[in-house]
C-alpha positions as CSV (number, residue, x, y, z in Angstrom):
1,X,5.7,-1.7,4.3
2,X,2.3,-3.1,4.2
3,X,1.0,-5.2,1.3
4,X,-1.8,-4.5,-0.9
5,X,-4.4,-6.3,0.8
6,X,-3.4,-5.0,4.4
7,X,-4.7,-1.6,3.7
8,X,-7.8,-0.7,4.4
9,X,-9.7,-0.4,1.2
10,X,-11.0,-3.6,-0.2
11,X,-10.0,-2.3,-3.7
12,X,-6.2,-1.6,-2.8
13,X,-3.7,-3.4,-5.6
14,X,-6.7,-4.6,-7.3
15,X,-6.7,-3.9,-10.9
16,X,-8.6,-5.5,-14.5
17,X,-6.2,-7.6,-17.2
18,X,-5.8,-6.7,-20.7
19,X,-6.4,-9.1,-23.2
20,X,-8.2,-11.1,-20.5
21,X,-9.0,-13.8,-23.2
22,X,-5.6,-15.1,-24.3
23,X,-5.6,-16.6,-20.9
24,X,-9.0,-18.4,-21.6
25,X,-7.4,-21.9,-22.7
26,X,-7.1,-25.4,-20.9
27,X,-3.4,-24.9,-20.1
28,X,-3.2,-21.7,-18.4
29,X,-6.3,-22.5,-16.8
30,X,-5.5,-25.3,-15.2
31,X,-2.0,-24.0,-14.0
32,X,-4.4,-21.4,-12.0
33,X,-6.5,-24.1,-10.7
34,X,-4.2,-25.6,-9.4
35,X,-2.5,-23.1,-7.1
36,X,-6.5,-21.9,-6.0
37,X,-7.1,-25.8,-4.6
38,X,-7.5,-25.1,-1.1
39,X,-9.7,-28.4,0.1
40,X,-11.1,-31.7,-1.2
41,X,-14.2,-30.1,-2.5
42,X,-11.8,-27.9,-5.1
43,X,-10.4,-30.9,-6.2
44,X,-14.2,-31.9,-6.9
45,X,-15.0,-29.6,-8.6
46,X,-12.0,-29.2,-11.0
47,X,-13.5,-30.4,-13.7
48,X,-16.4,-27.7,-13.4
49,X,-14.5,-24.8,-12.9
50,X,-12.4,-25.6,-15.7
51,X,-15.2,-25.6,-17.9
52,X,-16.7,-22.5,-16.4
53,X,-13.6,-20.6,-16.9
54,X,-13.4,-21.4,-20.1
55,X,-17.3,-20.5,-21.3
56,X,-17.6,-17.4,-18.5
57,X,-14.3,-14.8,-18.6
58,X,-15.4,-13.6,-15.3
59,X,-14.8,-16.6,-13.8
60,X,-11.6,-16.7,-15.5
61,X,-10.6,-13.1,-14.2
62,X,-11.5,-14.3,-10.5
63,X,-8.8,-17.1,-10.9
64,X,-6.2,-15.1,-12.3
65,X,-6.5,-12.6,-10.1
66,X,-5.9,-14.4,-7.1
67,X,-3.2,-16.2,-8.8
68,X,-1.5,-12.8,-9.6
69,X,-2.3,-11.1,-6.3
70,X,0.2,-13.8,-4.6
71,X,2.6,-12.9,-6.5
72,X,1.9,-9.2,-5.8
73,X,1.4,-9.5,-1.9
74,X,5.2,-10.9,-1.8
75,X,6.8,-8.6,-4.2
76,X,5.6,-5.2,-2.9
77,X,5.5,-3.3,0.3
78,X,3.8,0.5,1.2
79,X,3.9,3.2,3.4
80,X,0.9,6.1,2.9
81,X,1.6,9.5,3.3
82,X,-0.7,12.6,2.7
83,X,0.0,16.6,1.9
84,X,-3.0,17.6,3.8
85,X,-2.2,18.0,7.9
86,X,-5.2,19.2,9.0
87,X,-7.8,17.0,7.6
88,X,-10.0,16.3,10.0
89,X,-10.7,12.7,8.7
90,X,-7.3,11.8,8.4
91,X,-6.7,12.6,11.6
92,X,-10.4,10.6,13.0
93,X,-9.2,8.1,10.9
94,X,-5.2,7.4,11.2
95,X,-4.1,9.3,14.2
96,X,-6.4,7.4,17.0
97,X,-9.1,10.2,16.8
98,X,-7.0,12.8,17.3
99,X,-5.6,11.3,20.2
100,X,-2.5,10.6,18.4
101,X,0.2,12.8,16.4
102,X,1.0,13.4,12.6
103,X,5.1,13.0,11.3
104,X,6.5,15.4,9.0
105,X,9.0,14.1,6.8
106,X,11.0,16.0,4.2
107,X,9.9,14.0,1.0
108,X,13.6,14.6,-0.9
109,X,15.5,13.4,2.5
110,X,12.8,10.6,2.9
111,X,13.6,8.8,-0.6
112,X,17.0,9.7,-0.7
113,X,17.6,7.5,3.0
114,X,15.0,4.8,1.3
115,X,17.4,4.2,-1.8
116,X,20.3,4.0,0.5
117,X,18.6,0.9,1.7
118,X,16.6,-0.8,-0.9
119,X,17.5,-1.3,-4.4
120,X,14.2,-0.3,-5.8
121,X,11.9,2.4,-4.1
122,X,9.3,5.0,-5.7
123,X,7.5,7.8,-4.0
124,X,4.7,9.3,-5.9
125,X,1.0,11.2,-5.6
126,X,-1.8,8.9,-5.8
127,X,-3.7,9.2,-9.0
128,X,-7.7,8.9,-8.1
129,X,-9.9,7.3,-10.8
130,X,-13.7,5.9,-11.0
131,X,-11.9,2.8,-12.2
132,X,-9.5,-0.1,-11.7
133,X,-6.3,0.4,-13.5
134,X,-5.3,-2.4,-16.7
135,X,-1.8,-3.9,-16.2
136,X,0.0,-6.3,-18.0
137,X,0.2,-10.0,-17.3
138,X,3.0,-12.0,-18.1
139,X,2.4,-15.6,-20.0
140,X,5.0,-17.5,-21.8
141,X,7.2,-20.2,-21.7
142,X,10.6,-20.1,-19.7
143,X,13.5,-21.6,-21.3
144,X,15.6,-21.8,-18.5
145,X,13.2,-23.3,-16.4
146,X,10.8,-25.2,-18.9
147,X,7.7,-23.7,-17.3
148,X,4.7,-21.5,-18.4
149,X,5.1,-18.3,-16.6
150,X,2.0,-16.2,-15.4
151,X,2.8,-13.2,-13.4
152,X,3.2,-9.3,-13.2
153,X,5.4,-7.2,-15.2
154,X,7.8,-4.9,-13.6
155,X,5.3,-1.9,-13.8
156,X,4.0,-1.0,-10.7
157,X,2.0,2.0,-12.0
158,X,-1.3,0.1,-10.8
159,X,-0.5,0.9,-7.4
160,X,-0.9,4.1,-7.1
161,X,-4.0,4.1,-8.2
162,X,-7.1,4.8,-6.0
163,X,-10.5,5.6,-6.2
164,X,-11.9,8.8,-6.2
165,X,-14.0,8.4,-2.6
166,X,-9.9,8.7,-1.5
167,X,-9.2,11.7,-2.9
168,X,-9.7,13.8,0.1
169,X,-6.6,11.8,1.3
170,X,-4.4,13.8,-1.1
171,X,-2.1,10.8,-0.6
172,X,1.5,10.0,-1.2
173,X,2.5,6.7,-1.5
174,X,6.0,5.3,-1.0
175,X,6.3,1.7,-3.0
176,X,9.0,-0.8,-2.1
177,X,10.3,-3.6,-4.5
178,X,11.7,-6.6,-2.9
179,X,11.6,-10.1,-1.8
180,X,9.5,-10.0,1.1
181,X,9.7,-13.8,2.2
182,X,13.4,-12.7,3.3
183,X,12.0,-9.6,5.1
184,X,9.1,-10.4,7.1
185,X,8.3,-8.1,9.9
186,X,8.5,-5.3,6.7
187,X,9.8,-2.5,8.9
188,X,12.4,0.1,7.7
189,X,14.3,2.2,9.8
190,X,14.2,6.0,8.7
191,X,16.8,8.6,9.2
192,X,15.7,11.1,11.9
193,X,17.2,13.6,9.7
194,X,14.3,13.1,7.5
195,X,11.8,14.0,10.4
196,X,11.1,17.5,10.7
197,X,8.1,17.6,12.6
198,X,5.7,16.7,15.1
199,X,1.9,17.6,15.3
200,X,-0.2,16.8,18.4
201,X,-3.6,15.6,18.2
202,X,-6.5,17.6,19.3
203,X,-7.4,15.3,22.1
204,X,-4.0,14.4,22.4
205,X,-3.4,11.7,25.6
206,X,-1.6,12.4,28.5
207,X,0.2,8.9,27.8
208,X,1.4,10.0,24.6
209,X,2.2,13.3,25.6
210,X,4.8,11.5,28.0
211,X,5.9,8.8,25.6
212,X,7.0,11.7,23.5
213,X,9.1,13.4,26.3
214,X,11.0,10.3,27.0
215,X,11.8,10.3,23.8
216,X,13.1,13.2,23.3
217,X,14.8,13.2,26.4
218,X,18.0,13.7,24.4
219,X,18.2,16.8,23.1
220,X,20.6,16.0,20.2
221,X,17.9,13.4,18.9
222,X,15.2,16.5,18.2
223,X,17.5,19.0,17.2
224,X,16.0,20.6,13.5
225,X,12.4,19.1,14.7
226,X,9.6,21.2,14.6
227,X,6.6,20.8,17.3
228,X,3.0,21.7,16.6
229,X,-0.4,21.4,17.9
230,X,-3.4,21.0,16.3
231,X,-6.4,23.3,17.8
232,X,-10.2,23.3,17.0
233,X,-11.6,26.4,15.9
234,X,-15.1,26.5,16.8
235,X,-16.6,28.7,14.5
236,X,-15.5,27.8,11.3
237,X,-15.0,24.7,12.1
238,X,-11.6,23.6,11.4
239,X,-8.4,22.3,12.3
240,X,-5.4,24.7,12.9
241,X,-2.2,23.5,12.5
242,X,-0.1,25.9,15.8
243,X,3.8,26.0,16.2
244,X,4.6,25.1,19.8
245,X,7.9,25.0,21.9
């Protein structure tokens, strides 16, 4: 359950602020300078980035941003499906070069084992836009805590957005809510039930190939899993998708 800025678009969980400029006073700006110190020269230069963010609201939307996307890269986790099997640059891309295989899941069985084991879970289609989505930030006083809050709100809409070079990736996204600092290694166990099949690369390797067979050494473990290959055809040319036994 990657975060956002694991993936690999440079763009992926980034997003614009609405009502940017109720965040452009000394307070709120200072509470992000603050967390950006990083060095001496930061603290240098406090004093002129406070009055930069203040006169300039793209400097302003840099800080909060990075203030925001902390709290984003500990709060969310995803996994990146697709609906298209046989794209041949999802499989260049994500599947070793075809050298490596594509799993099947069954998208009901897949969210129903998810909820089993994490209190909040969504799996949706990725919406594709020439722009970064708006989401709402968070600023006001906490009574129980006597602090200024500035964070996210509970919608994670924003995250299923994508640009529209990604469409061809017809992707699915599954978006997991939780308290990563207490799960680091952000692995999840899936039910096999929810696998239902296998494809093998094009080029598939003779290493994998084997890996596989031990695996399935236990016949009980693939029972219900369907095996596929995926084949060239040279005159078209495209990927077919071929049951095998």
């Amino acid at each position: 359950m990657s975060p956002p800025d694991k993936l690999n678009d440079p763009f992926e969980g980034d997003f614009r602020v609405k009502e940017i400029k109720k965040f452009q006073n000394e307070p709120t700006i200072k509470r992000l300078l603050e967390y950006s110190k990083k060095n001496l020269l930061d603290e240098l230069v406090f004093a002129e980035n406070l009055k930069e963010a203040q006169n300039d609201i793209n400097v302003l939307s840099n800080f909060l941003y990075e203030y925001v996307n902390s709290q984003i890269r500990s709060k969310y986790g995803i996994t990146c499906f697709s609906r298209n099997r046989s794209s041949v640059r999802m499989w260049s891309h994500y599947a070793d070069s075809h050298k490596g295989v594509c799993l099947i899941f069954d998208e009901d069985k897949l969210i129903s084992d998810i909820n089993m084991k994490i209190y909040s879970s969504k799996l949706m289609d990725v919406h594709y836009s020439q722009s970064l989505p708006f989401i709402d930030i968070i600023n006001h006083d906490s009574d129980q805590d006597n602090y200024e809050y500035i964070g996210i709100s509970n919608d994670n809409s924003f995250l299923f957005n994508k640009q529209k070079s990604w469409k061809y990736e017809n992707e699915v996204r599954l978006v997991i809510d939780s308290n990563f600092e207490t799960f680091p290694d952000r692995r999840m166990k899936f039910s096999k039930d929810s696998l239902v099949g296998i494809i093998l690369g094009a080029r598939i390797q003779n290493d994998n190939k084997t890996a596989l067979d031990r695996l399935f050494e236990n016949k009980d473990l693939y029972n219900g899993i369907k095996f596929y290959k995926a084949i060239k055809e040279i005159e078209y040319p495209r990927l077919r998708i071929e049951r095998i036994k």
